[in-house]
C-alpha positions as protocol buffer text, in pm:
chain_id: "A"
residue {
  index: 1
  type: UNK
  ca { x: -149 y: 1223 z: 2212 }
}
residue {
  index: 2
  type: UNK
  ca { x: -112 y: 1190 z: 1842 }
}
residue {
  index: 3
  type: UNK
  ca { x: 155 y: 980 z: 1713 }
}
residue {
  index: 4
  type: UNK
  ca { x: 253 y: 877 z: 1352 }
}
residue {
  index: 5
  type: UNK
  ca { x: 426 y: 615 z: 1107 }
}
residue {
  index: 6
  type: UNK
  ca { x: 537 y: 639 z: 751 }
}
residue {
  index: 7
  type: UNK
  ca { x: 558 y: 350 z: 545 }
}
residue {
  index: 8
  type: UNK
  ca { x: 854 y: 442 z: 275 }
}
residue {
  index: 9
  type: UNK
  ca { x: 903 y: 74 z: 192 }
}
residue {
  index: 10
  type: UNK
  ca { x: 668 y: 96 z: -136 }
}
residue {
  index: 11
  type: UNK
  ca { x: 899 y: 388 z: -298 }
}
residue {
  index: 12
  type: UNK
  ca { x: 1086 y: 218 z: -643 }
}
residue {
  index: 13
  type: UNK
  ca { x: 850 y: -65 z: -628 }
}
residue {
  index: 14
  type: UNK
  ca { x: 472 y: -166 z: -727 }
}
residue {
  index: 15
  type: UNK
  ca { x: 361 y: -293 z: -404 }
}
residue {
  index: 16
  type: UNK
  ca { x: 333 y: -253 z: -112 }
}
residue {
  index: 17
  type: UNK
  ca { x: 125 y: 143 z: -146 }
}
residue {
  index: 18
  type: UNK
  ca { x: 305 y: 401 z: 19 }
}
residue {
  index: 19
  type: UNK
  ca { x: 106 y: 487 z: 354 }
}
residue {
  index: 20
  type: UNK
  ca { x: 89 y: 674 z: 640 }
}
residue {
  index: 21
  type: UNK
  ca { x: -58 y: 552 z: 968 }
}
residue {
  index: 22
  type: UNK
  ca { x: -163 y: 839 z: 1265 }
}
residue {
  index: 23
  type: UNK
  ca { x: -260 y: 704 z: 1626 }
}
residue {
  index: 24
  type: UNK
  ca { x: -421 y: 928 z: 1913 }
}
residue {
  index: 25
  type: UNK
  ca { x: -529 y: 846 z: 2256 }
}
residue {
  index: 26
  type: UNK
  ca { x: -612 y: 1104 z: 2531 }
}
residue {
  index: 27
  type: UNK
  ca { x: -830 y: 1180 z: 2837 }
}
residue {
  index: 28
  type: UNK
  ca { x: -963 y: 1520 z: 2844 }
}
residue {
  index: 29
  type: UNK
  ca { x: -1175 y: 1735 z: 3057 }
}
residue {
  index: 30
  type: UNK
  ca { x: -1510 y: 1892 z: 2949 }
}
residue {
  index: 31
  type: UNK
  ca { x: -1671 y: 2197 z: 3137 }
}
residue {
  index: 32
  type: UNK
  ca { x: -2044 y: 2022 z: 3067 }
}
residue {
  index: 33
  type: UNK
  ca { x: -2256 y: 1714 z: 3286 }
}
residue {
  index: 34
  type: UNK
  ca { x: -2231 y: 1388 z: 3082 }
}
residue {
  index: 35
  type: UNK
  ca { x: -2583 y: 1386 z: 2909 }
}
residue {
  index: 36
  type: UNK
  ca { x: -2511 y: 1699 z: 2796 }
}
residue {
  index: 37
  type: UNK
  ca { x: -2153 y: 1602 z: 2615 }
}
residue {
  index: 38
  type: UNK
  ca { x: -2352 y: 1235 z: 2500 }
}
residue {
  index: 39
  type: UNK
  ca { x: -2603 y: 1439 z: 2349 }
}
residue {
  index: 40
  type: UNK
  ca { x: -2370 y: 1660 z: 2168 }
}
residue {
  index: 41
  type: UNK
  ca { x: -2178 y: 1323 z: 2052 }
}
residue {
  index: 42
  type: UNK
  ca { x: -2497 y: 1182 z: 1858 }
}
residue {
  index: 43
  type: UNK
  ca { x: -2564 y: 1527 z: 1715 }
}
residue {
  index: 44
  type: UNK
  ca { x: -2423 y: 1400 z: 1356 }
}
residue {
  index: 45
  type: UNK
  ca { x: -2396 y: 1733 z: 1208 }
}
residue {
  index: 46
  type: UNK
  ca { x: -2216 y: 1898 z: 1439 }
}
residue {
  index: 47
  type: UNK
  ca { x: -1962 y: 1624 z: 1450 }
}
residue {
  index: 48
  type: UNK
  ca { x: -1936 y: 1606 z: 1130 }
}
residue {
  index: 49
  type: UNK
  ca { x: -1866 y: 1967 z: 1097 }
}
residue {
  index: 50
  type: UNK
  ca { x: -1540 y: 1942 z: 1279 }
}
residue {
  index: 51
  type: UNK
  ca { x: -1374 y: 1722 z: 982 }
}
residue {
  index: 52
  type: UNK
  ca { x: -1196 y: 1980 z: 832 }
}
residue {
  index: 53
  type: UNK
  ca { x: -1250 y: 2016 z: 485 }
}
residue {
  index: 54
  type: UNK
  ca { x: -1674 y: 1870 z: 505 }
}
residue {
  index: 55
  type: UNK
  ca { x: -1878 y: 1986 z: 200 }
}
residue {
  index: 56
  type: UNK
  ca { x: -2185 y: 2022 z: 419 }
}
residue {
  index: 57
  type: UNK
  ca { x: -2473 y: 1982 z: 158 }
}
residue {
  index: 58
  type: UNK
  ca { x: -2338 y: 1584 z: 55 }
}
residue {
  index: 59
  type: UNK
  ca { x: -2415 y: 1490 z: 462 }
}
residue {
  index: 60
  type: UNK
  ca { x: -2717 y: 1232 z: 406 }
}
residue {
  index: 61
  type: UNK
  ca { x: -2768 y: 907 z: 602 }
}
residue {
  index: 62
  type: UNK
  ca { x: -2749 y: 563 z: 473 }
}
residue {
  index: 63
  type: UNK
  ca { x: -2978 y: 368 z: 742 }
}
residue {
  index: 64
  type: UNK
  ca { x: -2867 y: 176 z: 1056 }
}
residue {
  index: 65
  type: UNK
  ca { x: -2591 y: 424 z: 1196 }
}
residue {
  index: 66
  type: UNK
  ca { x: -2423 y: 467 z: 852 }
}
residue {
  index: 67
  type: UNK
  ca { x: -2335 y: 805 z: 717 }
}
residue {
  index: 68
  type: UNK
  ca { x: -2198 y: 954 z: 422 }
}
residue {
  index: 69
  type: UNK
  ca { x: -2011 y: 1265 z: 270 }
}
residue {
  index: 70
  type: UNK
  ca { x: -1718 y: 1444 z: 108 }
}
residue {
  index: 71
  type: UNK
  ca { x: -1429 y: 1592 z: 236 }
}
residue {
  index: 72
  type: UNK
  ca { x: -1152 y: 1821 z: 87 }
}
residue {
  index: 73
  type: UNK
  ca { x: -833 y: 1825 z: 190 }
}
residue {
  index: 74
  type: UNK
  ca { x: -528 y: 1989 z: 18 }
}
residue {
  index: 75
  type: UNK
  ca { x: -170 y: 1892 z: 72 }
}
residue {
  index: 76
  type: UNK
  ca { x: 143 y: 2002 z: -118 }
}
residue {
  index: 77
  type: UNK
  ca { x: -45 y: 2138 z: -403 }
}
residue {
  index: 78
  type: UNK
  ca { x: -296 y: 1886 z: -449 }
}
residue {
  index: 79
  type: UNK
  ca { x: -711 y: 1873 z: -329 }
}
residue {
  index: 80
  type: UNK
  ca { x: -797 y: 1516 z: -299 }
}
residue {
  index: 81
  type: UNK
  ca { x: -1215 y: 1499 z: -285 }
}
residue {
  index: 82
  type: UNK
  ca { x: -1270 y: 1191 z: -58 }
}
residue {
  index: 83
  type: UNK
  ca { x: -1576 y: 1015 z: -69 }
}
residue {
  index: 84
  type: UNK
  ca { x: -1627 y: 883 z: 315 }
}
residue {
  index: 85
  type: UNK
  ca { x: -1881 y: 633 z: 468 }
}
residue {
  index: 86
  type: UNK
  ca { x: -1885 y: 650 z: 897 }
}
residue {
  index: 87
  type: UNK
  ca { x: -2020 y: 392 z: 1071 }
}
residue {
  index: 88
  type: UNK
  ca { x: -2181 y: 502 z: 1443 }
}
residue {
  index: 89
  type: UNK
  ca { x: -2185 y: 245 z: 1714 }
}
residue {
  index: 90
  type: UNK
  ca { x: -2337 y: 429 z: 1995 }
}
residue {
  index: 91
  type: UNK
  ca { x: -2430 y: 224 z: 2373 }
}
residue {
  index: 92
  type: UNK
  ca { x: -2624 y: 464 z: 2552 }
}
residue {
  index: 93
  type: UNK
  ca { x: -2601 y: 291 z: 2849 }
}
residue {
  index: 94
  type: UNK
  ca { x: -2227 y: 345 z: 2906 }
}
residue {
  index: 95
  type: UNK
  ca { x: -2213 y: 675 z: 2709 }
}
residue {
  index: 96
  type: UNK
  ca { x: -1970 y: 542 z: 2463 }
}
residue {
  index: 97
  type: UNK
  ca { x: -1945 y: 570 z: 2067 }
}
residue {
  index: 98
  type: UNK
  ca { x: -1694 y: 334 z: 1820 }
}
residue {
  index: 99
  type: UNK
  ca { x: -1647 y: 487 z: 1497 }
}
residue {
  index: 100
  type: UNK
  ca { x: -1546 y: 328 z: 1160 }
}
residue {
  index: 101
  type: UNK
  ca { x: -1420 y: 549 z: 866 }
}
residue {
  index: 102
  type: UNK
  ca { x: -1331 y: 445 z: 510 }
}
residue {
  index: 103
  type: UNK
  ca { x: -1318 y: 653 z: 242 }
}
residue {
  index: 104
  type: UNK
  ca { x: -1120 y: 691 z: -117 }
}
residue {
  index: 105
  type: UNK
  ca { x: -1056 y: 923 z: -412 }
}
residue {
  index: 106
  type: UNK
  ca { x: -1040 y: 753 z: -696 }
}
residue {
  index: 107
  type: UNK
  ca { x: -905 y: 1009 z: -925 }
}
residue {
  index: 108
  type: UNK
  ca { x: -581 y: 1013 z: -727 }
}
residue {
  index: 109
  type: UNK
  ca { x: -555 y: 634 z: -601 }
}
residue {
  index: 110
  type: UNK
  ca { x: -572 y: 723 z: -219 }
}
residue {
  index: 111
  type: UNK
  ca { x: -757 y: 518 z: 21 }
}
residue {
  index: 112
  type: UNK
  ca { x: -865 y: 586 z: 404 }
}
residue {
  index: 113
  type: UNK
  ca { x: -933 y: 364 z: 711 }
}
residue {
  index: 114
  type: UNK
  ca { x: -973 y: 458 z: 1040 }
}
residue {
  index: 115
  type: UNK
  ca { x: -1144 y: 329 z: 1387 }
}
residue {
  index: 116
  type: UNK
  ca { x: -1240 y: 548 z: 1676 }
}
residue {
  index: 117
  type: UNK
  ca { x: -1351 y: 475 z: 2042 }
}
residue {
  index: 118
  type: UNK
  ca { x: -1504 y: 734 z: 2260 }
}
residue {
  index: 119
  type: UNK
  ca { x: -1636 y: 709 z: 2597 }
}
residue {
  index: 120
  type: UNK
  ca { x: -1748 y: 947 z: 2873 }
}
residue {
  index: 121
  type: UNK
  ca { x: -1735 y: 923 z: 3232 }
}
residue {
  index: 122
  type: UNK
  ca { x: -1914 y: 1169 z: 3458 }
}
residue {
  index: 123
  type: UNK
  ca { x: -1639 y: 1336 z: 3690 }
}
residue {
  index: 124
  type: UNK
  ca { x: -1879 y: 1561 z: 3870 }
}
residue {
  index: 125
  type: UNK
  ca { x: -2220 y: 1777 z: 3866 }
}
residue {
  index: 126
  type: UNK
  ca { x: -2109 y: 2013 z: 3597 }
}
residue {
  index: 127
  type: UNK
  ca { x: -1747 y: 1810 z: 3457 }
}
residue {
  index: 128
  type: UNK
  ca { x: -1714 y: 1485 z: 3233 }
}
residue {
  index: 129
  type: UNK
  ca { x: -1404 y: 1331 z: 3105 }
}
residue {
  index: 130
  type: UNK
  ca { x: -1391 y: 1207 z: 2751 }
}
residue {
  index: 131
  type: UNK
  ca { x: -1112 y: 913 z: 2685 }
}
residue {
  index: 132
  type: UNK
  ca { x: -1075 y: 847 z: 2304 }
}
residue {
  index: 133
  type: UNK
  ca { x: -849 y: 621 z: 2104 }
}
residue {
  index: 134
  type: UNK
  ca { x: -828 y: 552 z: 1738 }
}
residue {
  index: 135
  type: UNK
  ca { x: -606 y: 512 z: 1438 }
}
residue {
  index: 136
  type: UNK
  ca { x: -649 y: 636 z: 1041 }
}
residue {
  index: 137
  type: UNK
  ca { x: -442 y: 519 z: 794 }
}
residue {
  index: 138
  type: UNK
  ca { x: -378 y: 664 z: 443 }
}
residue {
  index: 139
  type: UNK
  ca { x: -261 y: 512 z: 133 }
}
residue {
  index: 140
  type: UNK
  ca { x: -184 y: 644 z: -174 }
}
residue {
  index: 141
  type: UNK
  ca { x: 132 y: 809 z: -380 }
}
residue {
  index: 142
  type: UNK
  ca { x: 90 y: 1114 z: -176 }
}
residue {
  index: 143
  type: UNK
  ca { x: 50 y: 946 z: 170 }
}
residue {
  index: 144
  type: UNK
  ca { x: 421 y: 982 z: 293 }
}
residue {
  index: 145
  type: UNK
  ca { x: 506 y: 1249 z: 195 }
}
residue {
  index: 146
  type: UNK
  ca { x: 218 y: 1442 z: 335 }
}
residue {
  index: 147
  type: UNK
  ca { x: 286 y: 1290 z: 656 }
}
residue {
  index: 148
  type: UNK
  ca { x: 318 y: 1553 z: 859 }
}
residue {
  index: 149
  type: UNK
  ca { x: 8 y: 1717 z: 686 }
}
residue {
  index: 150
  type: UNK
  ca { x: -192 y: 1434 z: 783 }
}
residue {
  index: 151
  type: UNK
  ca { x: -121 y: 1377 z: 1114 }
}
residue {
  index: 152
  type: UNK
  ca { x: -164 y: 1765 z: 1184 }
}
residue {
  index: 153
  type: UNK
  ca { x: -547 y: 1752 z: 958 }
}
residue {
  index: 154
  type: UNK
  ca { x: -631 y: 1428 z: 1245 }
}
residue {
  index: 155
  type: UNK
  ca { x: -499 y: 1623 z: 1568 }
}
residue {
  index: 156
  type: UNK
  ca { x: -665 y: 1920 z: 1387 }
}
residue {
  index: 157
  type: UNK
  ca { x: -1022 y: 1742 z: 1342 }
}
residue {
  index: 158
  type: UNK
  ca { x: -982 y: 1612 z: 1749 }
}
residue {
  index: 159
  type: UNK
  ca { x: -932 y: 1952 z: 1855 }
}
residue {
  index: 160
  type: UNK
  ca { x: -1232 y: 2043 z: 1725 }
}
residue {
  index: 161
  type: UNK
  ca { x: -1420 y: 1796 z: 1811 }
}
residue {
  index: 162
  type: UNK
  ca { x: -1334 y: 1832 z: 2187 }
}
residue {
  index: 163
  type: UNK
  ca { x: -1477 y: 2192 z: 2135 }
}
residue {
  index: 164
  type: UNK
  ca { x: -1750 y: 2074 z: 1979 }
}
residue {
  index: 165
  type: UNK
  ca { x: -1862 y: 1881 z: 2283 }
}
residue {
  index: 166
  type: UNK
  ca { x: -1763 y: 2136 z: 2548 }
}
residue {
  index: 167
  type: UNK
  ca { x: -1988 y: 2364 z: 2327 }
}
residue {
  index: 168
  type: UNK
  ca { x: -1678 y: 2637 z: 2304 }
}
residue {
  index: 169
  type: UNK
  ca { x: -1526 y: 2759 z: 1998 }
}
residue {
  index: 170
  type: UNK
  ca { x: -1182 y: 2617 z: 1906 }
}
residue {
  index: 171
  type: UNK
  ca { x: -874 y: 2843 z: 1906 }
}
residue {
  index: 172
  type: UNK
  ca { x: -673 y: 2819 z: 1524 }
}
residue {
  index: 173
  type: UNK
  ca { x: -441 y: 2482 z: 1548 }
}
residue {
  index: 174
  type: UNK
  ca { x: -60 y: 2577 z: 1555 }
}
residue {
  index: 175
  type: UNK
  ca { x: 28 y: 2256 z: 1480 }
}
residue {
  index: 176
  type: UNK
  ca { x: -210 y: 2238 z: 1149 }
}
residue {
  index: 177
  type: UNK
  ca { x: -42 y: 2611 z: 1047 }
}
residue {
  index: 178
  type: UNK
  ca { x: 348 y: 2491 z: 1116 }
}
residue {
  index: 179
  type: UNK
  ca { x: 184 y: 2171 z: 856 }
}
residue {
  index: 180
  type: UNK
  ca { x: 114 y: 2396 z: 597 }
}
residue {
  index: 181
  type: UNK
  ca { x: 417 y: 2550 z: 569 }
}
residue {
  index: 182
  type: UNK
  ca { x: 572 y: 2218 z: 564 }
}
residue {
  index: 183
  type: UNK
  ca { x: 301 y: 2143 z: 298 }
}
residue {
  index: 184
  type: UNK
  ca { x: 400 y: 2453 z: 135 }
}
residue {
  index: 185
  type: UNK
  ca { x: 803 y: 2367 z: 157 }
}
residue {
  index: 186
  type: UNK
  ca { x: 766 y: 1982 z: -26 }
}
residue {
  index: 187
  type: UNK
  ca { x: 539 y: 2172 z: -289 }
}
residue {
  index: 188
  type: UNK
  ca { x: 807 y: 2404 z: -356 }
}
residue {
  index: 189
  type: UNK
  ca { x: 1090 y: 2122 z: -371 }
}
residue {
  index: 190
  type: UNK
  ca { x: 888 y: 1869 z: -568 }
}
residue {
  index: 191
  type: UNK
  ca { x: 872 y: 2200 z: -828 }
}
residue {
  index: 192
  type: UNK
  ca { x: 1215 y: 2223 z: -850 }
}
residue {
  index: 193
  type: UNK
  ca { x: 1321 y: 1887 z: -896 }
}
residue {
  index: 194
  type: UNK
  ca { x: 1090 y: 1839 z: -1166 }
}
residue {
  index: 195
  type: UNK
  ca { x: 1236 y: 2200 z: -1325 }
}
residue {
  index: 196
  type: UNK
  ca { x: 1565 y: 2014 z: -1290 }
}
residue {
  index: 197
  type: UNK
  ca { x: 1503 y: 1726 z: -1451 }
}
């Protein structure tokens, strides 16, 4: 489940920053045994490949579980260039991972947070289920606006990831296409008001 708030309290003032906050929790179902799905969730790259937008080649570690990279991401017009730092908590012993995000691009003044908890639980021989919560939030001029943009690029990024683990490959995201043409709508307004002006 992937739910989402929109903080429009900052618009005509300095402070607070404009922000949008996206929360997901689910239990799904993966067609592999749970050492198989563990080993799959401490496979870095291949995790890391299912954040849409991942310039491969700046993946490097940073010691003691810490990771970082760039992402792109485009919304209404505009590529933000995040630079992101993960932090992997994984306990082997009950097959479960926390996650910490932050990231920022400077150039446009946004800022990124986000936690993650993942567990698995063995269901049967050749079945696991994975139960994952977690919350990112986005600040930044473009933040509410994008909203919908955002919270389709996080449900996006989980869908993949779930295919990532159950080794199968992911089927295009309706949700993250219906986003774009949102994406593609505000663009289009934000053009015209500006014309108008």
């Amino acid at each position: 489940m992937v739910k989402s708030r929109h903080d429009l309290s900052a618009w005509g003032r300095k402070r607070p920053v404009p922000s949008t906050t996206v929360n997901v929790d689910d239990v799904v179902s993966l067609p592999v045994t749970a050492d198989v799905a563990w080993a799959r969730m401490l496979d870095v790259s291949a995790v890391a490949s299912c954040l849409p937008g991942l310039v491969p080649e700046t993946l490097r570690p940073l010691g003691d579980g810490r990771y970082q990279a760039k992402v792109q991401a485009t919304a209404m017009g505009v590529t933000a260039t995040w630079e992101m730092t993960a932090q992997l908590t994984p306990d082997a012993v009950n097959r479960r991972l926390a996650v910490t995000l932050e990231g920022d691009d400077q150039r446009l003044g946004m800022r990124l947070a986000g936690t993650a908890d993942l567990q698995l639980q063995p269901r049967s021989t050749a079945g696991t289920q994975l139960a994952y919560a977690g919350t990112v939030t986005v600040q930044g001029r473009l933040a509410a606006a994008g909203g919908p943009v955002i919270t389709a690029v996080v449900e996006n990024m989980l869908h993949r990831f779930v295919h990532s683990l159950s080794g199968t490959t992911p089927l295009r995201s309706r949700r993250l296409h219906r986003a774009r043409l949102i994406a593609v709508g505000i663009t289009a307004w934000f053009r015209r008001r500006n014309r108008m002006r």
